[in-house]
C-alpha positions as CSV (number, residue, x, y, z in Angstrom):
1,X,-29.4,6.6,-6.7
2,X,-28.2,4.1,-3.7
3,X,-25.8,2.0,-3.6
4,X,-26.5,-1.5,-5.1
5,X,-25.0,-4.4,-2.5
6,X,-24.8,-7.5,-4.9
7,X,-24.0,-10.2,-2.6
8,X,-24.8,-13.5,-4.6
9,X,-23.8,-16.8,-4.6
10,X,-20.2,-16.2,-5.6
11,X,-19.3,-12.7,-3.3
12,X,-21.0,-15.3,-0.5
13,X,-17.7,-17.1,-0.6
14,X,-15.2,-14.6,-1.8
15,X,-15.9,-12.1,0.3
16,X,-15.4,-13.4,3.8
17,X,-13.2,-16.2,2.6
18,X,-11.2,-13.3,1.3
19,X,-11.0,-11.0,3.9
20,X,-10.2,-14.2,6.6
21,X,-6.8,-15.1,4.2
22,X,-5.9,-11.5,4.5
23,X,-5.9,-11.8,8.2
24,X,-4.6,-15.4,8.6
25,X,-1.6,-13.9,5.9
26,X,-1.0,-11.5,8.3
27,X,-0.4,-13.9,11.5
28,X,1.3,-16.8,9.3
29,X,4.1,-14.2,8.0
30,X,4.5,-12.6,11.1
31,X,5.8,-15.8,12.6
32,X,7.4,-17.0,10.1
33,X,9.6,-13.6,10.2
34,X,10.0,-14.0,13.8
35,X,11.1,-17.6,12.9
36,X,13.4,-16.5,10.0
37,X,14.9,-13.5,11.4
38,X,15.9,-15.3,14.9
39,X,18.0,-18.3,12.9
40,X,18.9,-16.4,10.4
41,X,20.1,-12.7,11.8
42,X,21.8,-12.7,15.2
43,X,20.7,-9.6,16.1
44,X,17.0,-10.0,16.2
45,X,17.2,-11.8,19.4
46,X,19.0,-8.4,20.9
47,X,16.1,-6.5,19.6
48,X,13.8,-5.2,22.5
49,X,10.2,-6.6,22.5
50,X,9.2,-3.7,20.8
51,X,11.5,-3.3,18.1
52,X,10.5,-7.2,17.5
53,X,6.7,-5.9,16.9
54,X,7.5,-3.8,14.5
55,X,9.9,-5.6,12.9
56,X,7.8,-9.0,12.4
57,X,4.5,-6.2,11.5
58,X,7.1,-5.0,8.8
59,X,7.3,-8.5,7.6
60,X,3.1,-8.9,6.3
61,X,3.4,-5.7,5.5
62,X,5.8,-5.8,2.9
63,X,4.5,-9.1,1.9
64,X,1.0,-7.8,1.6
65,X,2.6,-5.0,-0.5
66,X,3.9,-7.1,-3.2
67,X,1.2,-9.2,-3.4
68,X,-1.4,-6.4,-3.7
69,X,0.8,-4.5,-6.3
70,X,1.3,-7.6,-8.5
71,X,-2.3,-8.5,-8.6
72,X,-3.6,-4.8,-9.4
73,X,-1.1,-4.3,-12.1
74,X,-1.4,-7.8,-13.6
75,X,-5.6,-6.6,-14.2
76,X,-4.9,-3.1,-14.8
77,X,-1.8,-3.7,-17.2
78,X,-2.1,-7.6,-17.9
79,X,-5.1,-8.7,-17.8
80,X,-8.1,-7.2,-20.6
81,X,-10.6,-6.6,-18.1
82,X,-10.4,-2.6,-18.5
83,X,-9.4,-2.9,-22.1
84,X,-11.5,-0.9,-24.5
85,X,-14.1,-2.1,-26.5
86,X,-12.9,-5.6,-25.4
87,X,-16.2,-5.4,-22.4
88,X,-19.4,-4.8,-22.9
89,X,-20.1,-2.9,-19.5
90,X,-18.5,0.8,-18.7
91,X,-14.8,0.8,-17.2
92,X,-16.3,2.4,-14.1
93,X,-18.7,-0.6,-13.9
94,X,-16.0,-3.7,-14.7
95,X,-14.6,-5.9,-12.0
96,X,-13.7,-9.6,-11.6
97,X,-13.5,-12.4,-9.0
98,X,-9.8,-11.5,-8.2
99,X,-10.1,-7.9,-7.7
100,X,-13.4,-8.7,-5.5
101,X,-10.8,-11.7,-3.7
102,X,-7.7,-9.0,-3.8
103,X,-9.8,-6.0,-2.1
104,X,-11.0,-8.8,0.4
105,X,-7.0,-9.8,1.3
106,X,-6.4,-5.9,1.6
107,X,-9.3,-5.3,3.9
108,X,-7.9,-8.2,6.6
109,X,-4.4,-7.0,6.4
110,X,-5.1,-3.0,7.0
111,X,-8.0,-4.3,9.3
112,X,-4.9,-6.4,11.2
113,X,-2.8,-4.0,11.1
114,X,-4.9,-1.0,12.5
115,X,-5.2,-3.3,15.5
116,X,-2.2,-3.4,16.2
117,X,-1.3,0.2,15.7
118,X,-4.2,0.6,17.9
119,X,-3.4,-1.6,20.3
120,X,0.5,-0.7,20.8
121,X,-0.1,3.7,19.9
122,X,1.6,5.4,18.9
123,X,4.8,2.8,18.8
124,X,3.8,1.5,15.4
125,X,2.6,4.7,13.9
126,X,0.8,8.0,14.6
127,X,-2.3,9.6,13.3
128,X,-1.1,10.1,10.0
129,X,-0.8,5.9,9.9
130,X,-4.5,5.4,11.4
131,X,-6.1,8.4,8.9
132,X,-4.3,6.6,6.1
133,X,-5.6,2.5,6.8
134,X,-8.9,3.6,7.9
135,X,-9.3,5.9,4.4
136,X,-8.1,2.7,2.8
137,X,-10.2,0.4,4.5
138,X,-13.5,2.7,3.7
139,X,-12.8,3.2,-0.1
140,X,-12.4,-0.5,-0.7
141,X,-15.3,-1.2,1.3
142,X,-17.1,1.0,-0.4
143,X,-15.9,-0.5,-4.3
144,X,-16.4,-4.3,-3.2
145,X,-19.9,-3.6,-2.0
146,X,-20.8,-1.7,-4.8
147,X,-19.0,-3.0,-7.7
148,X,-17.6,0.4,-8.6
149,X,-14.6,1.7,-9.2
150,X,-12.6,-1.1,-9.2
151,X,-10.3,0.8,-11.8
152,X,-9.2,3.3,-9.7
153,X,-8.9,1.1,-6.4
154,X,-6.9,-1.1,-8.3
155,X,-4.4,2.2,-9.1
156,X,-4.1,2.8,-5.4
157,X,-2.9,-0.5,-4.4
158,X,-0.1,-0.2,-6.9
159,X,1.0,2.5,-4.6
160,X,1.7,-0.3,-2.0
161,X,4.8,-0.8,-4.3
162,X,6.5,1.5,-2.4
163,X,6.1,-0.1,1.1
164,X,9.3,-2.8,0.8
165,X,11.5,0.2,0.4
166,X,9.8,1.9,3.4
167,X,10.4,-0.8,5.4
168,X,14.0,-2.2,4.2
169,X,15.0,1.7,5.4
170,X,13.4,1.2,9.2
171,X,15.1,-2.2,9.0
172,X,18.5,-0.6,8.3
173,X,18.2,2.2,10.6
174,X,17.7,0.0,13.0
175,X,20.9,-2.2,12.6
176,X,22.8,0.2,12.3
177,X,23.4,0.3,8.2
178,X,22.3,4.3,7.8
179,X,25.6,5.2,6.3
180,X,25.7,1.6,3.9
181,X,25.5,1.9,0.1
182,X,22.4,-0.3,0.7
183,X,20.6,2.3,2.6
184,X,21.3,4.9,0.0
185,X,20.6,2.7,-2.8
186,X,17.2,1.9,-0.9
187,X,16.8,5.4,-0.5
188,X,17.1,6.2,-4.5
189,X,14.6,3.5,-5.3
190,X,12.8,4.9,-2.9
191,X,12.3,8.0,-4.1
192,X,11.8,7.1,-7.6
193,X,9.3,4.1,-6.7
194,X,7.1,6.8,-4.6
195,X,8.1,9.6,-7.5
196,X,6.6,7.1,-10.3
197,X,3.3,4.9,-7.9
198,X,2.8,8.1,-5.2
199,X,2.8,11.1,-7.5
200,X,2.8,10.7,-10.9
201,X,0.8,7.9,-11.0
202,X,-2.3,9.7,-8.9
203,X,-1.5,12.4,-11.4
204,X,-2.5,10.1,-14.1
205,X,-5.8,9.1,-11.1
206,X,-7.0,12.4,-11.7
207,X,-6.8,12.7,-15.7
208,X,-8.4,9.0,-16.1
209,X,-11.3,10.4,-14.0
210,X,-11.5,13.4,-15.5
211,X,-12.0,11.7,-19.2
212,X,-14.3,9.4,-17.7
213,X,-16.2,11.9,-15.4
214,X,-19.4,10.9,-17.8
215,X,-18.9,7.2,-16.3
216,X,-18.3,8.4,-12.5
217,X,-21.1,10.3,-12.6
218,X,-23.2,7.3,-12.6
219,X,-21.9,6.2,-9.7
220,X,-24.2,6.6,-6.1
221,X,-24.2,9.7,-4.4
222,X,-22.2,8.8,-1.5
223,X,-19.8,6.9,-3.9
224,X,-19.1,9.4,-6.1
225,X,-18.4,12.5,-3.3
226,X,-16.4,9.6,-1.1
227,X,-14.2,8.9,-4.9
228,X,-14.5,13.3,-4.7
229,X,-13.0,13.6,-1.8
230,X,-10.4,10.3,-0.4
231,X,-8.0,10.2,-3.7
232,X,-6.9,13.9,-3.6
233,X,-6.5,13.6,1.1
234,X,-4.2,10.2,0.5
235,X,-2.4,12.2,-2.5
236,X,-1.9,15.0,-0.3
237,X,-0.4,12.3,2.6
238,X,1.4,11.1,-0.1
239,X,3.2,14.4,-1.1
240,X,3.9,15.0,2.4
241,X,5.6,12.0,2.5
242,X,7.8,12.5,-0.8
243,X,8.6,16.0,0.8
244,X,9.9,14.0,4.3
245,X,12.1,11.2,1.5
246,X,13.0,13.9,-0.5
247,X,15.0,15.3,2.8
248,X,15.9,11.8,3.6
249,X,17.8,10.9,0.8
250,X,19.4,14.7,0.7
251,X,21.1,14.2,3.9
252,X,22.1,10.1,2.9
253,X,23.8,11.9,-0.2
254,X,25.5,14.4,2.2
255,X,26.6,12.0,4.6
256,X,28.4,10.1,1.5
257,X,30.0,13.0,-0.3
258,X,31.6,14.1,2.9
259,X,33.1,10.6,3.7
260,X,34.2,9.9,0.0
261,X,35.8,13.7,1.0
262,X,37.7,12.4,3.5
263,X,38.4,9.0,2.3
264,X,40.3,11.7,-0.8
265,X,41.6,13.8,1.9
266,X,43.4,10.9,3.9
C-alpha cells in the first residue's frame, strides 16, 4: 500500500501558506526580541554577537513552543475530533484544517531553525539538536502528506511544552542568575514538565499505539516502519535529556542547601 498525497483545493492553500507563517513567525519574533530585550534589559546590549543569536533564536523558539503545545492539546484534549464514536473515520485516519495549518507552522520554524544551527554549528546546538529537528521535520512531513497519524504527531508537539523552561535556564545562566530561586524554581518545573510531556506522556505514545495497532497497521509501509522506528529514537533523546536535568537540578538543590548552611552558620 503507498502513500496517498491528497493535495486538493484546501491543502493548496494551507499547506504552503502554512509553512510560510511558520517561517515569517520565526523572523518577526526574532526582532521583536532583539527590539524588546535592548529597551527593556540593559544587558542585552553587552551580550557578544553570538550570545545575541542565540538569545533572539531562544525567543521563536519558545514562542513556537507555546503555540504548538496549545493548539495540539486544545484538539487532542479540547476539541472532539479524536473522540470516540463521535467520527465516523478511524482515529488513525482523523485530522482537521488546523492540525494540517499547525504541522505546516511547525515545519517552517524547525525548517528556520535548522538553518541557523547549520549555518552558525555547532554554536546553536550539536548533533543531537540536528538529529532531533530533522526527525521532527520528516515525521510531520510524512503525517501532513499522508493524512495519518495526526493523533500521535499531535502528542509529540505537546512535548514542545517543555522548551520555555529550557530556554528561561540558558537565559539565566547567562546573566548570571544560576544560584536565584528563579533558576531553581525553573529548574523544578523543569523537571516535572519533561517528567509529565517527555516521559510519561510517550509512555502513554506507546500504550495508545499498542491498543490501536489494528488501526496503524493500515497505515503505508514506509509510514508505519518510520511511526516503528522515530517515536522510540526521540524517546530515547528525551531520556537522555531527563538523565542530563535530573543532574542539573541535583547540583541547583546542592548549591542552595549549602548556602542556607551557611546563611544558619553565620
Amino acid at each position: 500500500m503507498d502513500m496517498d498525497v491528497s493535495f486538493g483545493p484546501e491543502e493548496q492553500i494551507v499547506w504552503p501558506a502554512s509553512v510560510l507563517a511558520g517561517i515569517l513567525m520565526c523572523a518577526a519574533v526574532y526582532d521583536i526580541t532583539r527590539e524588546v530585550s535592548s529597551r527593556c534589559y540593559k544587558g542585552y546590549n553587552g551580550l557578544n554577537e553570538l550570545h545575541k543569536l542565540e538569545w533572539n533564536n531562544r525567543g521563536f523558539s519558545t514562542f513556537h513552543a507555546l503555540v504548538a503545545a496549545v493548539v495540539s492539546f486544545y484538539l487532542l484534549v479540547i476539541s472532539d475530533l479524536f473522540s470516540k464514536d463521535v467520527h465516523g473515520a478511524i482515529i488513525i485516519d482523523r485530522k482537521s484544517w488546523i492540525s494540517d495549518a499547525m504541522f505546516g507552522v511547525s515545519l517552517g520554524y524547525f525548517l528556520t531553525d535548522l538553518l541557523m544551527i547549520l549555518w552558525h554549528f555547532p554554536s546553536l546546538g550539536g548533533k543531537e539538536y540536528l538529529l532531533h529537528h530533522g526527525l521532527s521535520m520528516y515525521a510531520i512531513s510524512l503525517a501532513l502528506l499522508s493524512g495519518k497519524g495526526h493523533v500521535y504527531i499531535l502528542m509529540v508537539l505537546i512535548t514542545e511544552a517543555t522548551t520555555p523552561f529550557v530556554n528561561l535556564r540558558w537565559y539565566l545562566d547567562l546573566v548570571g542568575r544560576k544560584d536565584s530561586k528563579l533558576y531553581l524554581y525553573n529548574g523544578v518545573a523543569l523537571f516535572a514538565g519533561w517528567l509529565v510531556a517527555r516521559v510519561i506522556l510517550f509512555v502513554y505514545f506507546f500504550a495508545h499505539v499498542y491498543l490501536h495497532f489494528d488501526q496503524v497497521r493500515t497505515v503505508f509501509p514506509l509510514g508505519f516502519y518510520s511511526m516503528m522506528a522515530v517515536p522510540p529514537a526521540m524517546s530515547a533523546m528525551n531520556l537522555l535529556w531527563f538523565r542530563k536535568i535530573c543532574k542539573g537540578m541535583v547540583k541547583a538543590m546542592s548549591r542552595t542547601t549549602k548556602r542556607s548552611q551557611c546563611v544558619k552558620t553565620d
